[in-house]
N, C-alpha and C positions, 0 to 999 in steps of 0.2 A: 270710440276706439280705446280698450285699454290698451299699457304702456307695454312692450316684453319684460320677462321677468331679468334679470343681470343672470348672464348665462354661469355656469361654470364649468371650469376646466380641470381637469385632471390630468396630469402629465405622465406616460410611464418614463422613469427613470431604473428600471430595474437591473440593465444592464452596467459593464464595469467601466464603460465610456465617460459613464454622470458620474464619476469618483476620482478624486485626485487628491494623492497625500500630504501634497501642502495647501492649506486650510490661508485662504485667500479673501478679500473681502466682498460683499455681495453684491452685486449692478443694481440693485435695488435699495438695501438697504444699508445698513452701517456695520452689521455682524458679520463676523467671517464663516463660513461656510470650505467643506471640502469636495461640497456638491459643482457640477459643472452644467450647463443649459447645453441642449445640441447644436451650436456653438461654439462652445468648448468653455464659454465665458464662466466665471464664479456667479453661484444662484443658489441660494434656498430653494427647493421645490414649490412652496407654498408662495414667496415673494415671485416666482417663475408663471405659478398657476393664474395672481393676481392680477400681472400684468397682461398675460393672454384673456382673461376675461373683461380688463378695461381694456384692450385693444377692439373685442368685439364690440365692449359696447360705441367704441368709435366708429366703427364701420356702422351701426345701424343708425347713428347719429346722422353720420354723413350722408348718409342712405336716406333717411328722413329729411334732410335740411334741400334732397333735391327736387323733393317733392313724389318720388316714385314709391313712398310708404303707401299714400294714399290713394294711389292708383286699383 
């Protein structure tokens, strides 16, 4: 059995909800951003993407460690 590949995400942020004009620091990382997650929280889109795709790779972790991969 090969492994999946580490998925990725793409978020749209295109509307004016992901924008806020004071430039705040990012849940992620150390940089401030004026980007907002759909949450409203401060995010870089890419530190946003990141996390969503280490999130999947936690579920299929998870998913694997129940044994139900192998089924």
């Amino acid at each position: 059995m090969t492994a999946p590949k580490t998925p990725s995400v793409v978020l749209d942020w295109g509307d004016s909800r992901h924008w806020s004009a004071k430039s705040r620091p990012c849940e992620y990382c150390p940089g401030l951003t004026h980007l907002l997650d759909d949450e409203g929280r401060p995010a870089h889109k890419t530190c946003a993407e990141a996390a969503a795709a280490a999130a999947a790779v936690a579920v299929v972790d998870a998913y694997r460690q129940e044994g139900a991969w192998a089924r």
